[in-house]
C-alpha positions as CSV (number, residue, x, y, z in Angstrom):
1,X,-27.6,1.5,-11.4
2,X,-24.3,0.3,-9.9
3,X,-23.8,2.8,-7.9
4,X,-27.4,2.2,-6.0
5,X,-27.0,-1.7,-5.8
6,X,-23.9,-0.7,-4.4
7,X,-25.2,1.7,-1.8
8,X,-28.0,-0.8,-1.2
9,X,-26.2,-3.7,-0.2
10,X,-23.9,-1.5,2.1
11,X,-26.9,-0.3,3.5
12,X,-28.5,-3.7,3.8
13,X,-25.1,-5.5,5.3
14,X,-25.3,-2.1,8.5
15,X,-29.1,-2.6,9.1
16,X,-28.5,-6.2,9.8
17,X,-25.3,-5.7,11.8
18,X,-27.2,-3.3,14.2
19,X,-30.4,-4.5,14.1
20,X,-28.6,-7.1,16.4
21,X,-29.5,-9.7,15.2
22,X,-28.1,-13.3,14.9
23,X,-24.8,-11.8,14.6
24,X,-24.6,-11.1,18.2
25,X,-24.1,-14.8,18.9
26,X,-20.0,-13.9,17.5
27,X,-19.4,-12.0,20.0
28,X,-17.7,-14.0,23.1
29,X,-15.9,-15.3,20.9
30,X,-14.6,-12.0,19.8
31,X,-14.0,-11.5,23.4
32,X,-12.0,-14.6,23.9
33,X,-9.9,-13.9,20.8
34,X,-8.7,-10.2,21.3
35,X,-9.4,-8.4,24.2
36,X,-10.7,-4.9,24.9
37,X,-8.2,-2.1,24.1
38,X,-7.1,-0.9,27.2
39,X,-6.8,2.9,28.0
40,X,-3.2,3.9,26.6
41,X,-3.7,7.3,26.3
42,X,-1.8,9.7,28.3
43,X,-4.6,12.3,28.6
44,X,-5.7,11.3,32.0
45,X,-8.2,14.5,31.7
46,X,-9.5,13.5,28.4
47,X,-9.8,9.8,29.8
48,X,-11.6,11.6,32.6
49,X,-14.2,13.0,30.7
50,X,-14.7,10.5,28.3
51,X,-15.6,8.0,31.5
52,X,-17.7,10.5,32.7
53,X,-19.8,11.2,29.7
54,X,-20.1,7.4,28.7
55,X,-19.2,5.3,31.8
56,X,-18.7,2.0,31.2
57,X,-17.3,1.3,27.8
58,X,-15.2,-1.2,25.3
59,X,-13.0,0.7,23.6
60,X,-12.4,0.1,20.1
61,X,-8.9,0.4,18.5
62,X,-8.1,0.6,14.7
63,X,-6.9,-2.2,13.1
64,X,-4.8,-0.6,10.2
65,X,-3.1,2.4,9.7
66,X,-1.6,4.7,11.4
67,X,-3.6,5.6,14.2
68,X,-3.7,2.2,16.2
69,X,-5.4,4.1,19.8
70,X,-8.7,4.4,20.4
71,X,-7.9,7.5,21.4
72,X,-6.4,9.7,18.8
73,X,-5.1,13.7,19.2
74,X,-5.0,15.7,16.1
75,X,-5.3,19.3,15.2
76,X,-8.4,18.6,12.8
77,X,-8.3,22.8,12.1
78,X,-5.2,23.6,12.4
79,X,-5.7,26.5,14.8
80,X,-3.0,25.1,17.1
81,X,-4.7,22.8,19.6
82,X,-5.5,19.2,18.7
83,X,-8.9,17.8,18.6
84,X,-9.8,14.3,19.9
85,X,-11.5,11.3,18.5
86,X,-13.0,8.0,20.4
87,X,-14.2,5.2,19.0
88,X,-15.9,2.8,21.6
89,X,-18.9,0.5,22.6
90,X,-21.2,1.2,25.7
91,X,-21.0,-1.8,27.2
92,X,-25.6,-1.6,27.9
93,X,-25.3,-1.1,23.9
94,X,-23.1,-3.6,22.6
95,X,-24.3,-3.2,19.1
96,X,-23.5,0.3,18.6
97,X,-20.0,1.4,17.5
98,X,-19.6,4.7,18.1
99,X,-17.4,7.9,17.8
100,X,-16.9,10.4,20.4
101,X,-15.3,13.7,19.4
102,X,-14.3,15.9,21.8
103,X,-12.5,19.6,21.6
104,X,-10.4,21.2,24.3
105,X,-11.6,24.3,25.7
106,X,-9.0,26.4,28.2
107,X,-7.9,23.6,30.0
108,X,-10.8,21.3,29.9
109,X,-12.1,18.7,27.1
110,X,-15.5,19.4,25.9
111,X,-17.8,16.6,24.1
112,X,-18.5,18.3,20.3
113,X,-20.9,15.3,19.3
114,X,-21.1,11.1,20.1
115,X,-22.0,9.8,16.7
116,X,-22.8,5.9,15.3
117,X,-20.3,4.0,13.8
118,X,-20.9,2.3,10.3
119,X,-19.7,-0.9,11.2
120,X,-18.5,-4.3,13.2
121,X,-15.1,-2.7,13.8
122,X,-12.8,0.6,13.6
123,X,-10.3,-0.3,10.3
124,X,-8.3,3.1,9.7
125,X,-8.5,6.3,10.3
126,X,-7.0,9.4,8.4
127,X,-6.9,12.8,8.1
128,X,-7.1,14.9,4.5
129,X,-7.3,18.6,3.6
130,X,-10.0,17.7,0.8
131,X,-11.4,21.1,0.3
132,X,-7.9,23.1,0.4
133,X,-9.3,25.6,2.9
134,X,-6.3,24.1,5.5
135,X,-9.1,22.5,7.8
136,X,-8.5,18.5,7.3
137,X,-11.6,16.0,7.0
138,X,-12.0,12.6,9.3
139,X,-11.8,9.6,6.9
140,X,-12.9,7.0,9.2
141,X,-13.0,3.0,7.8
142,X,-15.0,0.3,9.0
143,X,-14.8,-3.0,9.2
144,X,-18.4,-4.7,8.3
145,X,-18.5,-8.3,9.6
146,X,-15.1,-8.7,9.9
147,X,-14.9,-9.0,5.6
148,X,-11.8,-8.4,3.6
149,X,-13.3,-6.5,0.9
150,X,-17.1,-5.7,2.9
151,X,-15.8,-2.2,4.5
152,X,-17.2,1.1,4.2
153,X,-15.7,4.9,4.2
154,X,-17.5,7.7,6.4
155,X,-15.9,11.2,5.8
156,X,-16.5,13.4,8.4
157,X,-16.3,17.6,8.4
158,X,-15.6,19.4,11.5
159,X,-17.6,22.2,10.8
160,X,-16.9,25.7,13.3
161,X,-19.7,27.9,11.2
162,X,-22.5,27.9,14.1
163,X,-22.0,28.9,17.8
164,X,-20.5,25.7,18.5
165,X,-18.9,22.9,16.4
166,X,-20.4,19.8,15.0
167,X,-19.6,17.1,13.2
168,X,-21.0,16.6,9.7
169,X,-21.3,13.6,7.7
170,X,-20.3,14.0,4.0
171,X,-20.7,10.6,2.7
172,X,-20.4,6.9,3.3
173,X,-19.1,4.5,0.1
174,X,-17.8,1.2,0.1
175,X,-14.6,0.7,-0.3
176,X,-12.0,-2.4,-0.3
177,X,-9.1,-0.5,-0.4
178,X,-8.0,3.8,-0.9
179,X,-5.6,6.7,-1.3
180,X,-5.8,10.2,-1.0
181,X,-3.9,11.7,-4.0
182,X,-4.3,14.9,-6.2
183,X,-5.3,12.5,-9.0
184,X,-6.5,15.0,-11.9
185,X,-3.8,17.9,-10.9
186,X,-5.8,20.7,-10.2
187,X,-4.4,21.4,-6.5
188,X,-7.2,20.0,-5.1
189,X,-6.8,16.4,-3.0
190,X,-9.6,14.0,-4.1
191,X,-9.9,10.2,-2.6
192,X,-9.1,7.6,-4.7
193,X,-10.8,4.4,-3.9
194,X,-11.7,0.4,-5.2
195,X,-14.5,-1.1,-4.4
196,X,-15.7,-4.7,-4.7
197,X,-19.5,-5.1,-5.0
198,X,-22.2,-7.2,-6.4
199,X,-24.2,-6.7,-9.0
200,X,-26.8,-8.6,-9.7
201,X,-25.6,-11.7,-7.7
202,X,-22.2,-10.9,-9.7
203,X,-18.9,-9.9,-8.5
204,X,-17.7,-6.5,-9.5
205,X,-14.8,-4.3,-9.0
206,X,-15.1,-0.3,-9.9
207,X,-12.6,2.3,-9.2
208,X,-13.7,5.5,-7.9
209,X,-13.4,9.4,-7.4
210,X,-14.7,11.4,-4.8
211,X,-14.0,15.2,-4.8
212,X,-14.9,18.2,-2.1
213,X,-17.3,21.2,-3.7
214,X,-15.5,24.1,-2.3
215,X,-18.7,26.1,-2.5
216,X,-21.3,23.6,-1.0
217,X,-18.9,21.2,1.4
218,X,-20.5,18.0,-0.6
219,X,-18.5,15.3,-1.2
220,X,-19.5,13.3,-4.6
221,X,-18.3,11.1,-7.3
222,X,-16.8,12.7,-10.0
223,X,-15.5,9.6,-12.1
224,X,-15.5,5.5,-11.7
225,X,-14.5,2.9,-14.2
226,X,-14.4,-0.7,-13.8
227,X,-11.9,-2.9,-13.1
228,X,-10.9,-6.6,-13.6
229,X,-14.2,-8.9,-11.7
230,X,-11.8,-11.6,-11.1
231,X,-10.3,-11.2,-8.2
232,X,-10.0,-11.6,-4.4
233,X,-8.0,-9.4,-2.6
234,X,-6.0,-5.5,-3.3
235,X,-2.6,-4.6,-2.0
236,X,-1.4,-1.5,-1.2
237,X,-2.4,1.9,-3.5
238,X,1.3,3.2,-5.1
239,X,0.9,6.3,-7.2
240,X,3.7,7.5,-9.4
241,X,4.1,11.2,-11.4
242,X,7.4,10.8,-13.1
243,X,7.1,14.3,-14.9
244,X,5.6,17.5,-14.5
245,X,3.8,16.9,-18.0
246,X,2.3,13.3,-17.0
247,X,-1.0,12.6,-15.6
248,X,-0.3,10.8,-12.1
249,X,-0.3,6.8,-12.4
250,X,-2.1,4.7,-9.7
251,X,-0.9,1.2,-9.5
252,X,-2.7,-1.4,-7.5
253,X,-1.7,-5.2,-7.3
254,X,-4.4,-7.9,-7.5
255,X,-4.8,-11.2,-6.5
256,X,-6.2,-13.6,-8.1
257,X,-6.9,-16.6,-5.8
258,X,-3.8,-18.0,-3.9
259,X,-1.1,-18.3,-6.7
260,X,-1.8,-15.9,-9.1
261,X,-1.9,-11.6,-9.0
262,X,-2.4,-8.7,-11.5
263,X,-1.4,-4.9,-11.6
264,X,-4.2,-2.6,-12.4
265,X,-3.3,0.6,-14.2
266,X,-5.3,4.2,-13.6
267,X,-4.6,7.7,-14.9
268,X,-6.7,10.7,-14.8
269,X,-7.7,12.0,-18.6
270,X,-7.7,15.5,-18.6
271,X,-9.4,15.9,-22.0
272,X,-12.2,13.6,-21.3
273,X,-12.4,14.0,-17.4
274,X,-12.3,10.1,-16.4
275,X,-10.3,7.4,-15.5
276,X,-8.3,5.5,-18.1
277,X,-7.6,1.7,-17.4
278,X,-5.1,1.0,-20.4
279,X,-4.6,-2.7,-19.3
280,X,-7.9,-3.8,-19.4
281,X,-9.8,-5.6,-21.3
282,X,-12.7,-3.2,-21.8
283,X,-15.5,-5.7,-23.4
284,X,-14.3,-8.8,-20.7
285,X,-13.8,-6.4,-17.5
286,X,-10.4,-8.9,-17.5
287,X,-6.3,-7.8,-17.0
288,X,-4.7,-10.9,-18.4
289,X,-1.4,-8.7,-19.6
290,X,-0.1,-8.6,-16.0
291,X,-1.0,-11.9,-15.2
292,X,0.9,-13.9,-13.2
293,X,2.7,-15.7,-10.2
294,X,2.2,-14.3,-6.4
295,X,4.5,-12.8,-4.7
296,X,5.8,-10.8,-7.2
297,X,4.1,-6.9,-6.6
298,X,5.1,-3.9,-8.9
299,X,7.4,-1.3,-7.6
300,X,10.2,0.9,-9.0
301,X,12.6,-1.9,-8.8
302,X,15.3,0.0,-10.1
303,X,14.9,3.4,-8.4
304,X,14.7,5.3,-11.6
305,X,10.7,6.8,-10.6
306,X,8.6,4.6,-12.5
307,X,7.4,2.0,-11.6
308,X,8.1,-1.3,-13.1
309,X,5.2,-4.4,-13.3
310,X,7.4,-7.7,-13.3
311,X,6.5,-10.7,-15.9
312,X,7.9,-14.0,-15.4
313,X,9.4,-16.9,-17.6
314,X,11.4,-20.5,-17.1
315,X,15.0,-20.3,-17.5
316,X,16.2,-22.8,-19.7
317,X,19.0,-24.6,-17.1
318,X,17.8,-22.9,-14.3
319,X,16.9,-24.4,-10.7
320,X,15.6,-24.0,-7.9
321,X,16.4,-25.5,-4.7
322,X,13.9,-24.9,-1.5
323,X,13.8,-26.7,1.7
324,X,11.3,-29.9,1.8
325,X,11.2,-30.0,-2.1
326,X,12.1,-33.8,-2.7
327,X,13.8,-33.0,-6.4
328,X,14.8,-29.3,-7.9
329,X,12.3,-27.1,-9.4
330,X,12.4,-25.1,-12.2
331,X,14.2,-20.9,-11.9
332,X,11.9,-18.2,-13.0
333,X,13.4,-15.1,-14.6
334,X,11.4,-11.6,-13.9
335,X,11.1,-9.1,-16.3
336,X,10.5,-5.4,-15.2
337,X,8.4,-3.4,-17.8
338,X,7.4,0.6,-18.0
339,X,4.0,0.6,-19.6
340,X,3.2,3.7,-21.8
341,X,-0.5,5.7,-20.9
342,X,-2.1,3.2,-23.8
343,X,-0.5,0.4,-22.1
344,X,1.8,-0.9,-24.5
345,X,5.5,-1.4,-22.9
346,X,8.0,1.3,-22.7
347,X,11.3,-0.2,-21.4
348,X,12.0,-3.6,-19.8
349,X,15.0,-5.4,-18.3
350,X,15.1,-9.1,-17.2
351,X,16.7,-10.2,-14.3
352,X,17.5,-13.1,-11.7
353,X,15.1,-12.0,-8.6
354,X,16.3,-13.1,-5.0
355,X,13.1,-11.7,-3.1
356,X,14.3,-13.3,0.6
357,X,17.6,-11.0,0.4
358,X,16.4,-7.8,-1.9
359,X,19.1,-8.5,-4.3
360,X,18.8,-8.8,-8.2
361,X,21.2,-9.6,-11.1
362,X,20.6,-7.8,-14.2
363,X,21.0,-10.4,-17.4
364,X,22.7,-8.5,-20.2
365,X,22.3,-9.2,-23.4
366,X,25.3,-11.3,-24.4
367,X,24.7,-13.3,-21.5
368,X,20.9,-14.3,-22.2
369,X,21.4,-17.3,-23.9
370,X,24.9,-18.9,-22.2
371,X,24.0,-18.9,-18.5
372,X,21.7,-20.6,-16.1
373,X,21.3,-19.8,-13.0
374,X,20.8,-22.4,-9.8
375,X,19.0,-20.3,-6.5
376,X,19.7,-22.5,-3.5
377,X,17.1,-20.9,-0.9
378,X,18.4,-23.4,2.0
379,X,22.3,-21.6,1.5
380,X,21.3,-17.8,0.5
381,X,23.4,-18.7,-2.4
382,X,23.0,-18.1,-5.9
383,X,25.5,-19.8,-8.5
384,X,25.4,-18.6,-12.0
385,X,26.8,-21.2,-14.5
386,X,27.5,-21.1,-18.1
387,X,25.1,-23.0,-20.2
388,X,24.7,-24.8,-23.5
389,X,21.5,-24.0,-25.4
390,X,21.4,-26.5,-27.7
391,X,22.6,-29.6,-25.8
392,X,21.0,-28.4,-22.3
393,X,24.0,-28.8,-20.3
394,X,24.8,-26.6,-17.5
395,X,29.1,-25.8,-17.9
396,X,31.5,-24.3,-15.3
397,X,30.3,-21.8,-12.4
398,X,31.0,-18.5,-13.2
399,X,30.3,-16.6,-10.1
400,X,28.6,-16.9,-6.7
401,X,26.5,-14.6,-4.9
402,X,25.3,-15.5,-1.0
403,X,24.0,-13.5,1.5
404,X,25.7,-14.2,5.2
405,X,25.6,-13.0,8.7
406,X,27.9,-10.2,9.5
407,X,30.1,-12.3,11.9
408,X,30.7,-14.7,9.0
409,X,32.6,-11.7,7.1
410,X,35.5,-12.3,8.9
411,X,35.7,-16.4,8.0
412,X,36.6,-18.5,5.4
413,X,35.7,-18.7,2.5
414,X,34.0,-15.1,2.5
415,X,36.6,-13.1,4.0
416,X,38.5,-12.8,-0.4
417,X,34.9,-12.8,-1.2
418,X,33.6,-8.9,-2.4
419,X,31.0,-7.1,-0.4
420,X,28.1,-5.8,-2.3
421,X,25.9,-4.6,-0.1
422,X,25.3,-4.9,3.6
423,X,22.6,-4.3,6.7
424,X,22.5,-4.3,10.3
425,X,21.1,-8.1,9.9
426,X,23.1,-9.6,6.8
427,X,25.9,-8.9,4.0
428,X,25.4,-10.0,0.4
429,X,29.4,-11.0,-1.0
430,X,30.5,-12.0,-4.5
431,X,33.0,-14.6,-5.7
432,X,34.2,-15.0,-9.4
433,X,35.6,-18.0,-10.1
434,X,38.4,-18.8,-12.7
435,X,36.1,-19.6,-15.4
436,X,34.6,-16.3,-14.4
437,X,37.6,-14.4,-14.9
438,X,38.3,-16.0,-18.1
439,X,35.4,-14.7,-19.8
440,X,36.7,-11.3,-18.1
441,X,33.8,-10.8,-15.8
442,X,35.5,-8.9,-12.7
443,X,34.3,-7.1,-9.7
444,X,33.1,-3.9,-11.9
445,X,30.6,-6.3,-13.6
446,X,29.1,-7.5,-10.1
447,X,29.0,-3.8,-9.2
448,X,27.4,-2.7,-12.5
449,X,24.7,-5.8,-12.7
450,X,24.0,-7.1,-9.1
451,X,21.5,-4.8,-7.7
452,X,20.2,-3.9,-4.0
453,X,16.3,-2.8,-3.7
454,X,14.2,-2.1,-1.0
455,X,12.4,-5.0,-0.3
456,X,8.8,-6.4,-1.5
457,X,6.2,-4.0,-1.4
458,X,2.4,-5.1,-1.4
């Protein structure tokens, strides 16, 4: 039943868009707001024939991805000479997205078939090998009244079995946001895909598999599952297989509202044949374990191949100091956790995060409870201080890490400062103090502890 009031409602939202009606009235204002893709192709035959099959037109660029033309070249069977795709608006027909495909035949282009968009807009456009026969499908996204979460995926097959090619339609799903993966590890290359609905009048999010039949070229659902209701907005699929012997992990960061995010966790059972969802709360369809502030997305913060959902929690003595804040706020320490298939924690480590500059300082143990650290966003400084639990006091500076411009390297104070880590843009540099050194930290402890990552990751 979820599945049709699913389908329905996608169905509903598309008759309405090009029935024409009402929402029509949006667009000059489209117009005035982003103009018509221009022709930036350098085909000037294929642009040749596609003006002289549709005349006047608007083309219609992706908006994601990465195909960004409204004209894309791609070798859809692999036989050594590329295909082309279209996407475009007649301007008589205004409400009728369409796609054009078009195959090259000696030295000409050759229309195979103009077919009707399923939407306002052209979101993202790949190509996927879904039935391993080394012919790729068109997964084609669109936009459905310029929604973040109303979109819908058409999978396309560019089928050679008659005289001449056409274009078949496989499905059309909603979807909010997708992957292509191998998620079950049979060699075969299923979509992965989240998509947020309503059911009766209620918000709901399920998870989804769709899978090629080699024998019949149909393209069904093989598994869903739902997933926390709550929330308003995905980031970006990340998938993770750490071990030839472990299922593949999909991780995919939630937000909840403007200040708050979760990280939904998926894994193919092999024994049962469905999705696991080991951080949710099965009977309230709610992920409260992940909870917490934006800003902070999962990643493999520590390059080791798993990935690592972050918690966080007030220093004791820490601060905080950000531009147009009238008085400090409080530090936030981020712990990084493995979670085990039935969710429970594997490793962790806590650590000092410095998102603007991609650094982080591991806390070890011994230091837990005698530091606090003070971030000074306005300087690109961090000092770390000793720190007296039980009267609260924050003691000596220990050492200083700030991130600089290159030309500063050279100046005082930071040319006896130690270089950590550097890029074209900025270098991160170390100093201990005195105090420091009298506790025996030393330049082998910033190495070992002080940590460079690849950036945030949505």
């Amino acid at each position: 039943m979820r599945r049709v009031a699913a389908l329905a409602l996608c169905a509903f939202i598309l008759l309405t868009l090009l029935s024409g009606c009402g929402f029509r009235l949006l667009r000059p204002i489209e117009e005035l707001m982003r103009a018509p893709a221009p022709f930036d192709f350098d085909d000037e035959h294929l642009q040749e024939t596609f003006r002289a099959y549709v005349g006047d037109a608007v083309l219609k660029s992706p908006l994601s991805g990465k195909y960004r033309s409204a004209f894309i070249t791609y070798d859809i069977n692999h036989d050594g000479t590329k295909e082309a795709l279209v996407f475009f608006e007649k301007k008589t027909d205004r409400a009728a997205l369409r796609m054009a495909v078009f195959r090259r035949v000696e030295d000409a282009w050759e229309l195979v078939e103009d077919l009707s968009g399923s939407g306002s807009d052209v979101y993202a456009v790949d190509f996927a090998d879904l039935s391993g026969d080394g012919r790729e499908e068109i997964l084609v996204t669109w936009n459905v009244l310029d929604s973040r979460t109303n979109r819908v995926l058409t999978v396309y097959r560019y089928d050679e079995a008659g005289e001449r090619p056409k274009i078949n339609s496989l499905c059309i799903e909603p979807v909010t946001v997708m992957d292509v993966t191998d998620i079950d590890n049979d060699g075969q290359t299923e979509i992965f895909l989240i998509s947020q609905e309503l059911l009766e009048e209620r918000p709901q999010s399920v998870a989804r598999v769709l899978k090629l039949n080699r024998e019949t070229y149909t393209l069904s659902c093989v598994a869903e599952t739902p997933l926390d209701a709550d929330v308003s907005a995905y980031g970006k699929i990340k998938t993770e297989k750490a071990a030839a012997d472990v299922p593949l992990r999909v991780y995919v960061d939630a937000y909840k509202g403007d200040t708050q995010m979760i990280t939904e966790l998926l894994y193919w059972d092999a024994k049962a044949q469905k999705l696991n969802t080991p951080l949710l709360d099965p009977l309230r369809l709610t992920n409260i374990k992940t909870l917490r502030g934006i800003g902070y997305p999962s990643m493999d913060i520590n390059n080791d191949g798993v990935i690592e959902i972050p918690s966080l929690s007030e220093m004791p003595g820490g601060r905080t100091i950000r531009e147009g804040e009238a008085r400090d706020l409080p530090y936030y320490l981020t712990r990084w956790t493995s979670v085990r298939l039935d969710g429970s924690d594997a490793e962790s480590f806590l650590c000092a995060m410095v998102l603007p500059d991609s650094y982080y300082f591991v806390i070890p143990e011994g230091l837990r409870e005698l530091i606090a650290v003070t971030s000074d966003e306005t300087q690109r400084l961090m000092r770390v201080r000793a720190y007296d639990a039980d009267s609260g006091e924050r003691g000596d500076e220990l050492f200083t890490v700030v991130t600089v411009a290159p030309d500063a390297l050279w100046s005082e104070p930071y040319n006896s400062y130690k270089v950590l880590f550097q890029t074209e843009s900025a270098v991160t540099l170390a100093n201990i103090t005195k105090a420091g050194k009298e506790i025996n930290l030393d330049e082998a402890f910033l190495t070992e502890y002080i940590k460079h990552y690849e950036g945030v990751g949505g």
